[in-house]
TORDO-329603 format. One record per residue (C-alpha): residue number from 1; y, x, z. Coordinates in steps of 0.5 Angstrom, whole numbers, plus 2048, in hexadecimal, padded with zeros to 3 digits. Each point is the difference from the previous one (the first is absolute). Example, Ala and Ser with C-alpha at 12.3 -4.5 7.8 and 13.67 -1.06 7.14 Angstrom:
REM residues 2
<pt fifi="1" yy="7F7" xx="819" zz="810"/>
<pt fifi="2" yy="807" xx="802" zz="7FE"/>
This chain:
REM residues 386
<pt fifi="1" yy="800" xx="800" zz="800"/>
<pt fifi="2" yy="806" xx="802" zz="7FF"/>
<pt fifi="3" yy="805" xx="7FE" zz="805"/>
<pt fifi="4" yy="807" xx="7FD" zz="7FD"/>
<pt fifi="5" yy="804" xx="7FC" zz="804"/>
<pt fifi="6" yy="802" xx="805" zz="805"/>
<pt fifi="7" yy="807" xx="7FC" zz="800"/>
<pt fifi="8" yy="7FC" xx="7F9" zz="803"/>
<pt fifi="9" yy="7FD" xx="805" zz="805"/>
<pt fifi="10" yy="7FE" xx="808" zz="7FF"/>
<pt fifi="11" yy="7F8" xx="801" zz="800"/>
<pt fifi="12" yy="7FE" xx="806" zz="801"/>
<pt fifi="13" yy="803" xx="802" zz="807"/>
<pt fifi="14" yy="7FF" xx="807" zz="803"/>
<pt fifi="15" yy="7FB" xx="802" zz="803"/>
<pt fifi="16" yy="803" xx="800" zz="807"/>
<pt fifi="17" yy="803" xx="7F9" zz="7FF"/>
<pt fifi="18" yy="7F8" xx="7FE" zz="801"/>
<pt fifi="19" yy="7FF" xx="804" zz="806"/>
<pt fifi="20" yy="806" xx="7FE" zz="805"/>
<pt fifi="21" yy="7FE" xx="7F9" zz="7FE"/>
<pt fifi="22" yy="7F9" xx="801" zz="802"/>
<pt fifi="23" yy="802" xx="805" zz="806"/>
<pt fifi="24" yy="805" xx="7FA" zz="803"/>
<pt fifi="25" yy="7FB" xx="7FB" zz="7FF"/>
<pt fifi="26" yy="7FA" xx="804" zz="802"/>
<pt fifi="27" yy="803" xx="805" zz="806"/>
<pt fifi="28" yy="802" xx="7FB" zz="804"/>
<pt fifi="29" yy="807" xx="800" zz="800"/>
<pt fifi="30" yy="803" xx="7FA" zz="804"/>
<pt fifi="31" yy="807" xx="7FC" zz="800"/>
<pt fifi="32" yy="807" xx="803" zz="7FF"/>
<pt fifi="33" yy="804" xx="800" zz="805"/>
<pt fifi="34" yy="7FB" xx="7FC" zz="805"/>
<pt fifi="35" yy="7FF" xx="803" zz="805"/>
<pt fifi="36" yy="800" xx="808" zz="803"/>
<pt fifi="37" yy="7F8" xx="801" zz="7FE"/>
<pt fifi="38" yy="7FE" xx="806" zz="7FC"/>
<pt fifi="39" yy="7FE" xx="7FA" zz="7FA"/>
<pt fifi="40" yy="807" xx="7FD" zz="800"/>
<pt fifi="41" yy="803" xx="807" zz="800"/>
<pt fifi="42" yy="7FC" xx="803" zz="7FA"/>
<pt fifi="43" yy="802" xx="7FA" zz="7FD"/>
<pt fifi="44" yy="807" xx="801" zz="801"/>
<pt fifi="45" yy="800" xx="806" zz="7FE"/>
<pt fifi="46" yy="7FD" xx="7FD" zz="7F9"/>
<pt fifi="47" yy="807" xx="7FC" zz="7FF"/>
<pt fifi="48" yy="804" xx="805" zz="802"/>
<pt fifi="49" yy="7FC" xx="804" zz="7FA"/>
<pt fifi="50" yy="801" xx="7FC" zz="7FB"/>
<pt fifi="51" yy="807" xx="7FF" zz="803"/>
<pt fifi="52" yy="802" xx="807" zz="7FF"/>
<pt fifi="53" yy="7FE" xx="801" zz="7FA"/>
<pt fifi="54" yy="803" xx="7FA" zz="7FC"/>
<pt fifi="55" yy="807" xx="802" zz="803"/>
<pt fifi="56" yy="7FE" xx="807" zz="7FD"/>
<pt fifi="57" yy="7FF" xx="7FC" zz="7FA"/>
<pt fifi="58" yy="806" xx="7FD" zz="7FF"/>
<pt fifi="59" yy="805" xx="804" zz="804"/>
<pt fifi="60" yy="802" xx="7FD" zz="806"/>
<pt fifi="61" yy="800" xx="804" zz="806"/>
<pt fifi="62" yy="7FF" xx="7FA" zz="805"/>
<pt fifi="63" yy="7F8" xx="7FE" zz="800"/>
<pt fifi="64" yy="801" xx="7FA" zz="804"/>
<pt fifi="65" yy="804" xx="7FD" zz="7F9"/>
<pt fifi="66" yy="7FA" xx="800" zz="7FC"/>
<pt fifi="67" yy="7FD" xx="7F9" zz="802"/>
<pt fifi="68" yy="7F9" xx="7FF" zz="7FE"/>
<pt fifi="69" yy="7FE" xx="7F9" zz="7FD"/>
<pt fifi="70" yy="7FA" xx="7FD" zz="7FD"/>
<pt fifi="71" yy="804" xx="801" zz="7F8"/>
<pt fifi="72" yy="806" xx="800" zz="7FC"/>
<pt fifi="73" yy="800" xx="7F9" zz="800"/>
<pt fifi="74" yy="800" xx="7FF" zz="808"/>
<pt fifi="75" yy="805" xx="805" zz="800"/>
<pt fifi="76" yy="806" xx="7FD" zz="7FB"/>
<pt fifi="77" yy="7FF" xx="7FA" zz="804"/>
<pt fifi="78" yy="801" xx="803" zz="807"/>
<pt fifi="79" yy="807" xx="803" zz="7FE"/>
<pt fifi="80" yy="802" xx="7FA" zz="7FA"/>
<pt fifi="81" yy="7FE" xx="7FB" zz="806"/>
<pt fifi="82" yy="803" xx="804" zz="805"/>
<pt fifi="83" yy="807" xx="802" zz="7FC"/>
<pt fifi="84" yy="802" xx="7FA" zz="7FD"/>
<pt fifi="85" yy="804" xx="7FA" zz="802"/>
<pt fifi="86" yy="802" xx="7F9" zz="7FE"/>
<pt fifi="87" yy="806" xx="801" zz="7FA"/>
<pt fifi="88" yy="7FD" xx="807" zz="7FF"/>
<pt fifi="89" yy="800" xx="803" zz="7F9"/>
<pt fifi="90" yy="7FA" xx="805" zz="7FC"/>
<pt fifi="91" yy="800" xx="804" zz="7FA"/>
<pt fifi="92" yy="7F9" xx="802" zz="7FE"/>
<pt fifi="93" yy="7FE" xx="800" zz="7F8"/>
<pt fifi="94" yy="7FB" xx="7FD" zz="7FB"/>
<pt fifi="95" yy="7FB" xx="806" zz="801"/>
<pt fifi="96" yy="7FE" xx="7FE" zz="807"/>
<pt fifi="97" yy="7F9" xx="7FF" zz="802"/>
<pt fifi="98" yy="7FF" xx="7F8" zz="804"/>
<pt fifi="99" yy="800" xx="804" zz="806"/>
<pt fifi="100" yy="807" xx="800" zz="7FF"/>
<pt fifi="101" yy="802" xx="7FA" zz="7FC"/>
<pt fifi="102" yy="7FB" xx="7FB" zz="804"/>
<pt fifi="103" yy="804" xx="803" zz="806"/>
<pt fifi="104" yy="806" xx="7FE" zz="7FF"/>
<pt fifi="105" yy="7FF" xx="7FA" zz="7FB"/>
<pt fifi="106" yy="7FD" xx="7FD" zz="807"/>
<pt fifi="107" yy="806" xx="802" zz="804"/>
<pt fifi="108" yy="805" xx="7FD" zz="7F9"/>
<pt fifi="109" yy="7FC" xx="7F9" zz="800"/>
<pt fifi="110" yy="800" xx="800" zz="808"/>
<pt fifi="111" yy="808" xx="801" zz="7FE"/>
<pt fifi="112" yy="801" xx="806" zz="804"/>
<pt fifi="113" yy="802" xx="804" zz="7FB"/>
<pt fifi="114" yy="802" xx="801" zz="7F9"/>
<pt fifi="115" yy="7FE" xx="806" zz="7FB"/>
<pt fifi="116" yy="801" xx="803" zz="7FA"/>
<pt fifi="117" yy="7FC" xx="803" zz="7FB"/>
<pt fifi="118" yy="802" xx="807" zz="7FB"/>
<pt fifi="119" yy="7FD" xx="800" zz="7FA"/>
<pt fifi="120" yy="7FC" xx="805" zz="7FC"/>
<pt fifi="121" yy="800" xx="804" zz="7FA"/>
<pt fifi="122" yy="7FA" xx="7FF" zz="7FB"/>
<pt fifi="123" yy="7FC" xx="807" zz="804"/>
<pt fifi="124" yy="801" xx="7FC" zz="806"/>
<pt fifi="125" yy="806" xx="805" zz="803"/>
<pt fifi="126" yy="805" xx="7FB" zz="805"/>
<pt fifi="127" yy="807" xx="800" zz="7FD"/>
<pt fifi="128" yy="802" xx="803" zz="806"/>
<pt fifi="129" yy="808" xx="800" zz="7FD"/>
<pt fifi="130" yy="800" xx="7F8" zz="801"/>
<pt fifi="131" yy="7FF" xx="800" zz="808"/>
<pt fifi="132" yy="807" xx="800" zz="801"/>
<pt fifi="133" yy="800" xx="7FA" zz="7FB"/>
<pt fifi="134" yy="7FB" xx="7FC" zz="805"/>
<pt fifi="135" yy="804" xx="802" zz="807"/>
<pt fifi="136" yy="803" xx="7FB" zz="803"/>
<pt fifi="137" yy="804" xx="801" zz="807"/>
<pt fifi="138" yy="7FA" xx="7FD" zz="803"/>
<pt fifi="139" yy="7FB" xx="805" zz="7FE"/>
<pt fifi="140" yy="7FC" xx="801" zz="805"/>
<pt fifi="141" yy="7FB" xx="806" zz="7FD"/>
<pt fifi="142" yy="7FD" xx="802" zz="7FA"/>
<pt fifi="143" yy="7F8" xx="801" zz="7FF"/>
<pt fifi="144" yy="7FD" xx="804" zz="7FB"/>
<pt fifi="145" yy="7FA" xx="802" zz="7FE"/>
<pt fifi="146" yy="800" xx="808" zz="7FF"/>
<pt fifi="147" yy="7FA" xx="7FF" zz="7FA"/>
<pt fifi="148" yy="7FD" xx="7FA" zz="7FC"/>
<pt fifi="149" yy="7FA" xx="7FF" zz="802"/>
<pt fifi="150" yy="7FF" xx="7FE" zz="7F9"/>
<pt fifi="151" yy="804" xx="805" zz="7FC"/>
<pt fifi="152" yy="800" xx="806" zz="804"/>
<pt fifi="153" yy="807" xx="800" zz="7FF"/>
<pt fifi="154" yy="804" xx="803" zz="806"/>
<pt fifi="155" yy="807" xx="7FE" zz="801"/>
<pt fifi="156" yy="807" xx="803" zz="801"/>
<pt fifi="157" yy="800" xx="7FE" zz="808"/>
<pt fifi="158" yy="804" xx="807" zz="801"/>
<pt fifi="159" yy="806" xx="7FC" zz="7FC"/>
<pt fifi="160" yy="7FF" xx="7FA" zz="804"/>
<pt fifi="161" yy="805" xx="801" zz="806"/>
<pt fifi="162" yy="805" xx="804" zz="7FC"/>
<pt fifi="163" yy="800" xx="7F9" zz="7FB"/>
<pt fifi="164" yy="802" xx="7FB" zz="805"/>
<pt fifi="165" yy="807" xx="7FF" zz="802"/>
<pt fifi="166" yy="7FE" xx="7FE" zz="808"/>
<pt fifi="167" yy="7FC" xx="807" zz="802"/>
<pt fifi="168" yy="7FE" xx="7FC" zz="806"/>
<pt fifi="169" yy="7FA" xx="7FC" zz="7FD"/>
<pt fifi="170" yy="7FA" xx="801" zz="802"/>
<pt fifi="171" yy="7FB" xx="803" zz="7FB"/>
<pt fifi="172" yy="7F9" xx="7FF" zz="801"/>
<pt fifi="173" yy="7FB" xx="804" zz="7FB"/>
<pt fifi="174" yy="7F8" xx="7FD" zz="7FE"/>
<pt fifi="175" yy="7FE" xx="807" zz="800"/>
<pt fifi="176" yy="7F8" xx="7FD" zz="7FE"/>
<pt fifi="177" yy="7FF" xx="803" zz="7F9"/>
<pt fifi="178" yy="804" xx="806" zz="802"/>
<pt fifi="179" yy="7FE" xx="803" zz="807"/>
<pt fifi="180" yy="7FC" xx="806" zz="7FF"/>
<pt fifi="181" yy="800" xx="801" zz="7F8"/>
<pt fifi="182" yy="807" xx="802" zz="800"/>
<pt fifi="183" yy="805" xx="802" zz="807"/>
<pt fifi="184" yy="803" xx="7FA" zz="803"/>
<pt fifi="185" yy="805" xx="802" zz="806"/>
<pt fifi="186" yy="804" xx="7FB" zz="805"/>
<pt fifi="187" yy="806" xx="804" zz="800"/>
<pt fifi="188" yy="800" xx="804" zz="7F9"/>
<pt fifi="189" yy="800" xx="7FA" zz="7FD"/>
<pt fifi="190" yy="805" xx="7FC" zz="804"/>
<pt fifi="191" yy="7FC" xx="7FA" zz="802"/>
<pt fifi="192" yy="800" xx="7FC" zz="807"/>
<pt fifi="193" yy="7F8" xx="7FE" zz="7FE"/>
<pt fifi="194" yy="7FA" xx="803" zz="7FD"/>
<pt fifi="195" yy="7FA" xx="7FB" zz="800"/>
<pt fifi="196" yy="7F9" xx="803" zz="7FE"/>
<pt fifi="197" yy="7F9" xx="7FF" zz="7FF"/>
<pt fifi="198" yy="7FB" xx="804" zz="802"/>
<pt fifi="199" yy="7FA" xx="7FF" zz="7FC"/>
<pt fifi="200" yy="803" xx="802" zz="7F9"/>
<pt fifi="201" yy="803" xx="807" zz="800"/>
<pt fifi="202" yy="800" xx="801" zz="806"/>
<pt fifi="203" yy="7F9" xx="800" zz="800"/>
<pt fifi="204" yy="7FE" xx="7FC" zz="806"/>
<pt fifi="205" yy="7FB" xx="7F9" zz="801"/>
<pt fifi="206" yy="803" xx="7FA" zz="7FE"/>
<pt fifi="207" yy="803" xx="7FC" zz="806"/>
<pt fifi="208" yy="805" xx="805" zz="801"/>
<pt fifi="209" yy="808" xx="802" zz="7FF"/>
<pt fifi="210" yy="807" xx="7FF" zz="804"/>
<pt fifi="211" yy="807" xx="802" zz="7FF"/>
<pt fifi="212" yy="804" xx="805" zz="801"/>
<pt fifi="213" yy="808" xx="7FE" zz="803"/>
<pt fifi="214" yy="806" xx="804" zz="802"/>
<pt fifi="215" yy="804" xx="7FE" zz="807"/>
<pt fifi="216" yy="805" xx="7FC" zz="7FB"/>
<pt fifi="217" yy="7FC" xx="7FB" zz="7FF"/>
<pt fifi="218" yy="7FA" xx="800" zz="806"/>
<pt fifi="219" yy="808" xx="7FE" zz="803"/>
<pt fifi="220" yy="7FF" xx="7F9" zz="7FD"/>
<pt fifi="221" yy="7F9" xx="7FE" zz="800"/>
<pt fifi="222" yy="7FD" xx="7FD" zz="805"/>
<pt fifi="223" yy="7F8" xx="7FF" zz="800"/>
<pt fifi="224" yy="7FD" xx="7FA" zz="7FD"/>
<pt fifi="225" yy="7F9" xx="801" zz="803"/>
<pt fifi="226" yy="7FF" xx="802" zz="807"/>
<pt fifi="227" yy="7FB" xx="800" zz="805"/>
<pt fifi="228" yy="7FC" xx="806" zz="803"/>
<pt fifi="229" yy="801" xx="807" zz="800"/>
<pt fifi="230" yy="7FE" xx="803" zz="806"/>
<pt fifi="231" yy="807" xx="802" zz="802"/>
<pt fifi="232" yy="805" xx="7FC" zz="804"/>
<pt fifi="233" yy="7FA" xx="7FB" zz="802"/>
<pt fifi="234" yy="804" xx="7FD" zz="806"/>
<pt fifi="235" yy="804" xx="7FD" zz="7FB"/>
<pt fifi="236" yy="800" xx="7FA" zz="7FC"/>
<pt fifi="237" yy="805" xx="803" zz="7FB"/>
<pt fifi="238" yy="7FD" xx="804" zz="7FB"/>
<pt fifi="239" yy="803" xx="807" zz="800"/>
<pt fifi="240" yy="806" xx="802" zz="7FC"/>
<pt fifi="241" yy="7FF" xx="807" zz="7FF"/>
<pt fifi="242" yy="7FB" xx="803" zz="7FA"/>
<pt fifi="243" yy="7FD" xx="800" zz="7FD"/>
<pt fifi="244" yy="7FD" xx="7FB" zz="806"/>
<pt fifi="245" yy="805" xx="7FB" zz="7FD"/>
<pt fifi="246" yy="7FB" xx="7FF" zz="7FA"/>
<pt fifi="247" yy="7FA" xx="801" zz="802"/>
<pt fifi="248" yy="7FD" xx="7FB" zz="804"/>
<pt fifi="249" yy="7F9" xx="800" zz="801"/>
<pt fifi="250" yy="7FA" xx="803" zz="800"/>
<pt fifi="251" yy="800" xx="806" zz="7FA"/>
<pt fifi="252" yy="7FB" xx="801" zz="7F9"/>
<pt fifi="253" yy="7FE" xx="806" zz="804"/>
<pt fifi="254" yy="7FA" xx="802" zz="7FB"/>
<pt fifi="255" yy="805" xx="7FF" zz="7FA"/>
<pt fifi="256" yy="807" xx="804" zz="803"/>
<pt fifi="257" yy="7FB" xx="806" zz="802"/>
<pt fifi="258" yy="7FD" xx="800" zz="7F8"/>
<pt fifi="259" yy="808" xx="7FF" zz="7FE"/>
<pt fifi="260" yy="802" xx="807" zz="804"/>
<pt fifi="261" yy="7FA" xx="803" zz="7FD"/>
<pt fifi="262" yy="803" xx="7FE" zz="7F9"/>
<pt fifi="263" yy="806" xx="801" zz="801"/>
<pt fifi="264" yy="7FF" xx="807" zz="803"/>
<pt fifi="265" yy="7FD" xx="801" zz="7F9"/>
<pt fifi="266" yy="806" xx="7FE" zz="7FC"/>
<pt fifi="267" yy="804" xx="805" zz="805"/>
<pt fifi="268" yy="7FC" xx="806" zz="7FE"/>
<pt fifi="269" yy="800" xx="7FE" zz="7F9"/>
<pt fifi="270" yy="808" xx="7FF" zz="800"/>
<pt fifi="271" yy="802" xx="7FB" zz="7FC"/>
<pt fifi="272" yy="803" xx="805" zz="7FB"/>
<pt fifi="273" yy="7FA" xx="802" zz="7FE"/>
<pt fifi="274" yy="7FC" xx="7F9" zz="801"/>
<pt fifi="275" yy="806" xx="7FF" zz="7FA"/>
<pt fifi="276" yy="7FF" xx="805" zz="7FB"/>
<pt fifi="277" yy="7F8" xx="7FF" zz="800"/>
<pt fifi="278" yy="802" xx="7F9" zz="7FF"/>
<pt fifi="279" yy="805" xx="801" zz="7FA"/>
<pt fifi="280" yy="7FA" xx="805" zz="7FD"/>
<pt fifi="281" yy="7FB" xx="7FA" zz="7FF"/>
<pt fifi="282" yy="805" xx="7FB" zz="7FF"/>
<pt fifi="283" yy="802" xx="804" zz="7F9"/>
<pt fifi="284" yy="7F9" xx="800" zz="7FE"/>
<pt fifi="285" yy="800" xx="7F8" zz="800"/>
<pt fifi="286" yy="807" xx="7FF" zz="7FD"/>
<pt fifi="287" yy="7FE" xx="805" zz="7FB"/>
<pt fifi="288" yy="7FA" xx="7FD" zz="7FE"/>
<pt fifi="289" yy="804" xx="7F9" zz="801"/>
<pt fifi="290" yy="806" xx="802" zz="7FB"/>
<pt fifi="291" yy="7FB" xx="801" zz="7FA"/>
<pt fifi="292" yy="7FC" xx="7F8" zz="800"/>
<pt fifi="293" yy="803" xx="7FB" zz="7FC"/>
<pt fifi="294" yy="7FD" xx="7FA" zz="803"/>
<pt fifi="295" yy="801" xx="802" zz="809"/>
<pt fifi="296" yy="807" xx="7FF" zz="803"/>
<pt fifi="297" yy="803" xx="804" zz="805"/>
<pt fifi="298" yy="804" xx="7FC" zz="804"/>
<pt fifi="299" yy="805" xx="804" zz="804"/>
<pt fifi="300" yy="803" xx="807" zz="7FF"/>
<pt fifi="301" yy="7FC" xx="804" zz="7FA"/>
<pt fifi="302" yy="802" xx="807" zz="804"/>
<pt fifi="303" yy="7FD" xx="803" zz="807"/>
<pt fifi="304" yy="807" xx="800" zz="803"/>
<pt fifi="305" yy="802" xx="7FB" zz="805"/>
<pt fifi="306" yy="7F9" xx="7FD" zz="800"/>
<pt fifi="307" yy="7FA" xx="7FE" zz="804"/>
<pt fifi="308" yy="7FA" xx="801" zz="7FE"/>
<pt fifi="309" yy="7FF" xx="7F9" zz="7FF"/>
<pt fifi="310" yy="7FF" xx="7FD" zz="7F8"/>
<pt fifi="311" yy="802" xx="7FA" zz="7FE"/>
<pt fifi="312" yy="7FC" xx="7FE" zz="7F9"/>
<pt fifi="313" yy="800" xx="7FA" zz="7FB"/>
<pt fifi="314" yy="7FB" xx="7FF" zz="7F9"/>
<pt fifi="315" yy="801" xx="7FE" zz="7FA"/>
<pt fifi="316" yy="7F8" xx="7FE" zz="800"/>
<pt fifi="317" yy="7FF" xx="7FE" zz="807"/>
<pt fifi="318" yy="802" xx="7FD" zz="806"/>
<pt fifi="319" yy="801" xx="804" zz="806"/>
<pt fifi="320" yy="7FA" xx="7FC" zz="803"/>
<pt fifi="321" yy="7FC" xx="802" zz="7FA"/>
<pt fifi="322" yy="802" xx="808" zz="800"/>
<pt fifi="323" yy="7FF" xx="800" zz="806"/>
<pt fifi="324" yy="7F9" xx="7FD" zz="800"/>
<pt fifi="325" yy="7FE" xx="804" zz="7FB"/>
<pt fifi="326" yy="803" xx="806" zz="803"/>
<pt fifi="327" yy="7FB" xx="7FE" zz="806"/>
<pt fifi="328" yy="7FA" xx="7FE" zz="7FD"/>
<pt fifi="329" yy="800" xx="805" zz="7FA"/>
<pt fifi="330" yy="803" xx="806" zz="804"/>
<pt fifi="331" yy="800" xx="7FF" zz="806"/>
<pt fifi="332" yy="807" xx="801" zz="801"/>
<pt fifi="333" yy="803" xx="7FB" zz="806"/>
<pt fifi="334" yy="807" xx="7FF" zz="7FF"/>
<pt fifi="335" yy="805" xx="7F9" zz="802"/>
<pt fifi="336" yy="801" xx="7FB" zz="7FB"/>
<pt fifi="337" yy="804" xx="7FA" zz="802"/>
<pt fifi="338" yy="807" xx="7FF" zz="802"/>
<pt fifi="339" yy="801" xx="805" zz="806"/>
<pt fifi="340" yy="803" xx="7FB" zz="805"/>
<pt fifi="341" yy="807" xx="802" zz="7FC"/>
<pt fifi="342" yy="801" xx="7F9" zz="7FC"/>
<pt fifi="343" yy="807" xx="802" zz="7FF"/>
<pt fifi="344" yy="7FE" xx="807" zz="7FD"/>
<pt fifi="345" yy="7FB" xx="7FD" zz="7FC"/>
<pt fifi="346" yy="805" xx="7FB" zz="7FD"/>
<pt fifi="347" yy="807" xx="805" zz="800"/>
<pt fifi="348" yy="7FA" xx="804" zz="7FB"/>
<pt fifi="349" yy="7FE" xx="7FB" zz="7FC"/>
<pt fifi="350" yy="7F9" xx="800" zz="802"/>
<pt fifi="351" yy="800" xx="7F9" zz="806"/>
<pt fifi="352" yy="7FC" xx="7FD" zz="7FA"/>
<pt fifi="353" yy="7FA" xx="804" zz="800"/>
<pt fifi="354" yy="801" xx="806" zz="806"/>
<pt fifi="355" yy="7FE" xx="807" zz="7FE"/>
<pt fifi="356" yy="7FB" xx="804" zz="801"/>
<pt fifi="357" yy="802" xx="806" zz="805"/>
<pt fifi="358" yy="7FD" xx="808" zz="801"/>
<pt fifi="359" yy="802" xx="802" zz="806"/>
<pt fifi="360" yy="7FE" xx="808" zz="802"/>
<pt fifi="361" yy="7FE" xx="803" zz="807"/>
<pt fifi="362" yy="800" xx="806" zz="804"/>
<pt fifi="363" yy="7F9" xx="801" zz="7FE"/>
<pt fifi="364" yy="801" xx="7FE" zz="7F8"/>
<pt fifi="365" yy="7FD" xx="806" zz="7FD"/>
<pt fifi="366" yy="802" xx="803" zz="7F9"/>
<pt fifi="367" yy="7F9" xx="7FD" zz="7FC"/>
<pt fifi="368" yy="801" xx="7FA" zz="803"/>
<pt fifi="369" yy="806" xx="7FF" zz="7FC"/>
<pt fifi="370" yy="7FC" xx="803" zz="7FA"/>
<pt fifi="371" yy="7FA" xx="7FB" zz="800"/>
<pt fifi="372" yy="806" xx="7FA" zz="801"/>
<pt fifi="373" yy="804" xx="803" zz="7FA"/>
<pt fifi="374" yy="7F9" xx="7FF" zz="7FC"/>
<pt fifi="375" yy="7FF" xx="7F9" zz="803"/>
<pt fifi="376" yy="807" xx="7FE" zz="7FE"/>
<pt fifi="377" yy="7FF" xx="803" zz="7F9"/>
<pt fifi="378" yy="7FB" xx="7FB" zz="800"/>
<pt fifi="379" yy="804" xx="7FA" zz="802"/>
<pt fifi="380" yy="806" xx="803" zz="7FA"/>
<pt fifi="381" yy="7FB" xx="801" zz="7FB"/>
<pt fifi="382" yy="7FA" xx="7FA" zz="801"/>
<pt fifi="383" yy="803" xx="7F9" zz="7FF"/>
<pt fifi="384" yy="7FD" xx="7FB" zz="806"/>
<pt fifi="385" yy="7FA" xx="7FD" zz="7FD"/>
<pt fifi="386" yy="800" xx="805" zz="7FA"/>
């Protein structure tokens, strides 16, 4: 099998990222933060871990300002629920995924909040040079993708700031695509949030994510859930330092010790790296792409300013079918569909049929690529039901 959606969720993991799973649910590692036994403190110890090293990861010097989460999706509801009041007004784009669009289409039928929407260009880039365009006075915040998870394409998040005119809004990043293929840092970026998954880059199991936050906006959050977390139990008030604040709840212990395995992975890789050796394979797909007359790209034909993540059309086949015959014939796993970004798909032209979309990972090698490029040849040259 070759293993080809690494964008829904990365497949291979590191070999460590299976044995601190495994360790913590076989070593008898007990509840964090329950107790001053030896279980409940090795399991601690484990958070902190995991903690640490995200907080190196994305450049903040605060361990305790990286909440851990079940996923991205979990996380931009705890800040957008938490951030937004009544009369409030947002600024996202078309090429979000509906773990952004549902959230704030939610709060817009439930009459809390207006938002509008950037356009994009026909790559999937945001016109980053409308946001002004779109701000009103009462503009609360702007949340982005830094990568579609459909076209690879990574936005200008660096310009965002300098783009608007009331330099106090917040900015919230949906770092899912990003985070470990390419550097993504809270403060370089000028960004108040960063939310991310564990289980993609990252390298981590599914059931895992968080944001990151600076103190600007950890001001004016307020928890949303609340309930145990060993600190202050006196109390009926849930604690309002972090990241206690958001992290209510016995944790995922099992998944967030396999995420700082995986991270761990990323970190002595270095991101930089990890890009160039993902623009090298990148180039031999685009290449081989550019050459066939009847598969689309649809998204920026160069390395730069891209994940690895393809979006395909075809003249001789839907996206299901290609994607049918990729698995049955070749066995090449890819995502066909339409993403969880419906407005994506209809700013691109595709929201009749989807697309079919290629995704590498940290572990896609060189030949794999090669034996798609001959499938894909395939589907160029043989007509569906020839």
């Amino acid at each position: 099998m070759i293993y080809l959606d690494n964008a829904s969720t990365s497949f291979l993991k590191p070999q460590g990222v299976y044995e601190a799973v495994d360790r913590t649910l076989r070593g008898g590692a007990g509840n964090p933060g329950r107790g001053a036994n030896r279980v409940s403190m090795e399991a601690a110890k484990i958070i902190y871990s995991t903690r640490k090293s995200l907080a190196d990861l994305f450049g903040v010097n605060q361990p305790e300002h990286v909440i851990l989460k079940s996923s991205v999706t979990e996380s931009i509801n705890t800040v957008l629920l938490s951030l937004l009041k009544p009369g409030d007004h947002v600024i996202s784009s078309v090429m979000e995924h509906n773990s952004v669009l549902r959230p704030l289409e939610k709060l817009r039928l439930d009459g809390v909040i207006t938002y509008d929407l950037l356009p994009c260009s026909h790559d999937g880039s945001i016109d980053i040079s409308r946001i002004r365009d779109l701000e009103k006075e009462n503009t609360k915040a702007v949340i982005l993708s830094h990568a579609s998870n459909l076209t690879g394409t990574i936005q200008p998040i660096g310009e965002v700031r300098s783009k608007l005119r009331n330099k106090g809004i917040f900015i919230i990043l949906d770092a899912a695509q990003s985070a470990g293929y390419i550097p993504v840092r809270l403060y370089e970026m000028d960004v108040d949030v960063i939310a991310f998954t564990g289980h993609k880059g990252l390298l981590g199991p599914q059931g895992t994510g968080g944001f990151v936050l600076n103190d600007r906006i950890n001001e004016v959050l307020n928890p949303i859930f609340t309930g145990g977390t060993g600190s202050d139990s006196l109390s009926l008030v849930q604690p309002l330092y972090l990241p206690d604040k958001f992290e209510a709840g016995t944790h995922n212990l099992p998944g967030i010790a396999g995420l700082g395995a995986g991270v761990r992975f990323i970190l002595e890789r270095q991101p930089d790296m990890i890009s160039k050796y993902i623009i090298n394979i990148s180039e031999l797909l685009l290449s081989a792409l550019s050459d066939m007359t009847s598969i689309h790209l649809i998204g920026l034909p160069g390395t730069q300013n891209r994940l690895p993540n393809f979006c395909l059309s075809f003249d001789y086949y839907t996206p299901s079918e290609a994607g049918f015959v990729l698995e049955n014939q070749f066995s090449v796993i890819t995502r066909t569909g339409y993403h969880c970004a419906p407005l994506a798909h209809k700013a691109l032209g595709t929201e009749k049929t989807g697309a079919l979309r290629i995704s590498f990972g940290h572990f896609t090698t060189m030949d794999e690529v090669e034996e798609l490029i001959v499938a894909l040849k395939y589907l160029d040259e043989v007509k569906n039901g020839d």
